[in-house]
N, C-alpha and C positions, 0 to 999 in steps of 0.2 A: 504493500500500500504506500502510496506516494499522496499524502490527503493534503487540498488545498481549501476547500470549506468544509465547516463544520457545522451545522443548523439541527436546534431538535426542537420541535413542534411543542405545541400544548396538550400531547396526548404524550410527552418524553419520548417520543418516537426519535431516531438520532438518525441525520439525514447528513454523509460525506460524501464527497466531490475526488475522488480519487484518480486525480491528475495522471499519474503514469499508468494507470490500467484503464483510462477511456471509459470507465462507470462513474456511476451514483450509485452507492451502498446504504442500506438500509436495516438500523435494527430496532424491534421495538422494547418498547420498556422491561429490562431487566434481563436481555437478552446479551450473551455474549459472543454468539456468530449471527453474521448476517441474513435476516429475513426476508430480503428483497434485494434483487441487483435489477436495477434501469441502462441500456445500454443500446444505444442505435449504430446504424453507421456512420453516420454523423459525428458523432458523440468522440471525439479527439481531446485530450485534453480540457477536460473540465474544470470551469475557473470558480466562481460566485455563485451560489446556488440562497434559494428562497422560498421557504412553505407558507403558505397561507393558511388561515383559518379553515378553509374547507378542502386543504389539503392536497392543492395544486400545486407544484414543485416545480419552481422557477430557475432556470440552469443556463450558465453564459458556456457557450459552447467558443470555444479559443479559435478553432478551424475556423469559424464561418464570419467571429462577430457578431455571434449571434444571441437572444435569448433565447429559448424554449419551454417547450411547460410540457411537461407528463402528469397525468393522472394516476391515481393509484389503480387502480382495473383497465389499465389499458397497457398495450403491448409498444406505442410509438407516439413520440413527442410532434407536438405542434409549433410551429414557428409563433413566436409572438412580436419580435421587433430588429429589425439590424440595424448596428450602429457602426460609428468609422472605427471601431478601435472593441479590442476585448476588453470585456467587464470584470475588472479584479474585483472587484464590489457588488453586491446588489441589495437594494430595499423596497420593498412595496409598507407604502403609510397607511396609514385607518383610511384614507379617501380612495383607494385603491392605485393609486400613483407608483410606476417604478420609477428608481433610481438605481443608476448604474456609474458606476466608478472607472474611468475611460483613466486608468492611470498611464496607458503612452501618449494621453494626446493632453496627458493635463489637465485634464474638467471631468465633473459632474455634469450629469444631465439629468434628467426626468421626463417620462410618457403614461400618459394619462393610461390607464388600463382599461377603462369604461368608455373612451371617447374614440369612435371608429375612423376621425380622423391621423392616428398615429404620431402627431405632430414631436418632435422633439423639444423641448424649454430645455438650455442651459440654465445652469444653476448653479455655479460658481467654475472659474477658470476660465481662459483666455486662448488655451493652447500655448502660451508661452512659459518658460520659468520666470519667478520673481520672489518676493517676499511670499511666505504662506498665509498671510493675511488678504492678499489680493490675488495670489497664482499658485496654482499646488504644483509640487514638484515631482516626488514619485508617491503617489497613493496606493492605500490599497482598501481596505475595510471602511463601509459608513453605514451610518445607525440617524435614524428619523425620530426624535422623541414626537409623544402627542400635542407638542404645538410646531411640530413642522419644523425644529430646528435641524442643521444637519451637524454631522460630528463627525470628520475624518481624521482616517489614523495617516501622516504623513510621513510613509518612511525616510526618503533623504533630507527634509529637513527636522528630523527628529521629534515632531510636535507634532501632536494632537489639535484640530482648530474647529471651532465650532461655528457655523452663518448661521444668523437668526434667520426666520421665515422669511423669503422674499430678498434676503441682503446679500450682493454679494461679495462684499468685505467680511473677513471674518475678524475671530480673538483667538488668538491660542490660549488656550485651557489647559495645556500637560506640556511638559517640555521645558527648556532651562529659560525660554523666555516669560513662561508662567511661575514657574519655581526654579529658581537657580542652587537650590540645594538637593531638587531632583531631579537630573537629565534624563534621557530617554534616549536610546540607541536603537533606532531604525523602525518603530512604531507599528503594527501591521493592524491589530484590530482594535476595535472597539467597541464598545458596550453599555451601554445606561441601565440601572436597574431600578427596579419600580422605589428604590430609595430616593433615587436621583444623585445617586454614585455613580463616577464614571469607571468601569474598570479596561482594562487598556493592555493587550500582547506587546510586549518591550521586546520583540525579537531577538536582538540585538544582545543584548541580556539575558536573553532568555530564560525571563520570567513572566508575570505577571501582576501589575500593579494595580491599585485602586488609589479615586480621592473620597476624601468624607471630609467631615467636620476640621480635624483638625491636619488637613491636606494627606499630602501620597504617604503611600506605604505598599512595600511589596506584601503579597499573599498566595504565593506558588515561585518558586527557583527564586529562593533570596539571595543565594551563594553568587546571581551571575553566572555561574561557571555552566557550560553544557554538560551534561551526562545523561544517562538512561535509566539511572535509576529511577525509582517510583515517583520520591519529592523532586526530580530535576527534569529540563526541559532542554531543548534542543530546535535553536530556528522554528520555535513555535508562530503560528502565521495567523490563528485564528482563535473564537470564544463564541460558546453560546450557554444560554442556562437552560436546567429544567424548572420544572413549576416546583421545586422545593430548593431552591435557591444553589443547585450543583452546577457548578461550574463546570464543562468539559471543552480541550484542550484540544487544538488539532497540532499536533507534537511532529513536527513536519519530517525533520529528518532521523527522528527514534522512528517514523513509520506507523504512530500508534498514534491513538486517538485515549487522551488523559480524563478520567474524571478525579474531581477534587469536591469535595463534599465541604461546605462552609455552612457554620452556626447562623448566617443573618440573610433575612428575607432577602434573595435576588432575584428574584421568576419577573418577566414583565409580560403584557399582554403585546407589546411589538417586536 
């Protein structure tokens, strides 16, 4: 397994994107081999993947630039949208809106799901590099809280930046320009939990970090150091929870897919 997303539903169903074998793997709750494999011919390298509430499985296919959607009772995905650039990212918001994370061309964008027009809206970036306030450099993971704000993990400028709804000026929120007594080394995902903690894959580091009250703090690979052991990580690239606030890890180059079990509410409904 070569996982490059990680997504588990509100049923803890646990949905990976398994880059070098050209699937989607699927296990359900408290299962430890896989209970579904999705794979077309199309299906090359799989980037971004996204489940919905009623269990539509949204997958940025690398080949084509494409999105697609498989259902779960069916045998072959449906084209839903091409864009100039593969989607390292994807979010669909409570309006049924995608967003897709164009990290070679340097922008966000968004397409309406419900509107048959297909239209694409930018939504922050220019296609050029610049400051991460006004131009993303190399992105990967973004997260839509319920007022429509966005939140990108920004790998080469090491920051995390949040645009409010509609703006597309951003603030970094994580990074040594937000706290200079906690940097960030190459940023990949990110994550809001119905606390309104951000927690954040430090790649780079290869840990994982969160803010609260009284700012950052690591809480999985605090050493830094990579390893395979159970507490250590490895070029970790992704995060999702389940509805009892577990944490699981897409542990990119261990090949393995981590769960970490945490004492505080982190389930959210997006």
């Amino acid at each position: 397994m070569n996982p490059f997303g990680v997504f588990v539903d509100k049923n803890n169903t646990v949905y990976v994107s398994d880059q070098r074998n050209s699937r989607i793997q699927v296990w359900l709750e408290g299962s430890v081999t896989p209970t579904r494999t999705f794979s077309d011919y199309d299906l090359i390298h799989p980037l971004g993947l996204f489940v919905t509430t009623n269990g539509d499985i949204f997958v940025a296919y690398s080949s084509h630039n494409q999105v697609r959607k498989w259902s779960w009772n069916t045998m072959s995905s449906v084209p839903v949208m091409n864009f100039s650039a593969s989607c390292y990212g994807l979010f669909i918001d409570k309006n049924n809106d995608l967003y897709c994370s164009l990290s070679t061309s340097l922008q966000v964008v968004m397409v309406a799901l419900d509107n048959s027009t297909n239209m694409i809206t930018n939504v922050t970036g220019d296609g050029s590099r610049g400051r991460p306030r006004n131009n993303l450099v190399y992105h990967y993971s973004i997260f839509v809280d319920v007022n429509f704000n966005l939140y990108v993990a920004d790998c080469a400028s090491n920051s995390v930046i949040r645009f409010s709804h509609r703006q597309s000026n951003g603030k970094i929120v994580a990074g040594i320009e937000a706290d200079e007594s906690f940097p960030l080394h190459c940023p990949t995902g990110v994550v809001l939990d119905a606390d309104g903690n951000l927690f954040i894959v430090d790649s780079g580091y290869n840990r994982i970090v969160r803010s609260g009250p009284s700012g950052f703090r690591c809480v999985v690979g605090c050493s830094t150091e990579s390893g395979s052991a159970s507490n250590q990580l490895k070029s970790p690239l992704a995060l999702s929870f389940d509805s009892y606030g577990n944490i699981f890890v897409n542990d990119q180059l261990n090949h393995r897919i981590q769960k970490f079990v945490l004492t505080t509410n982190s389930c959210t409904d997006e």
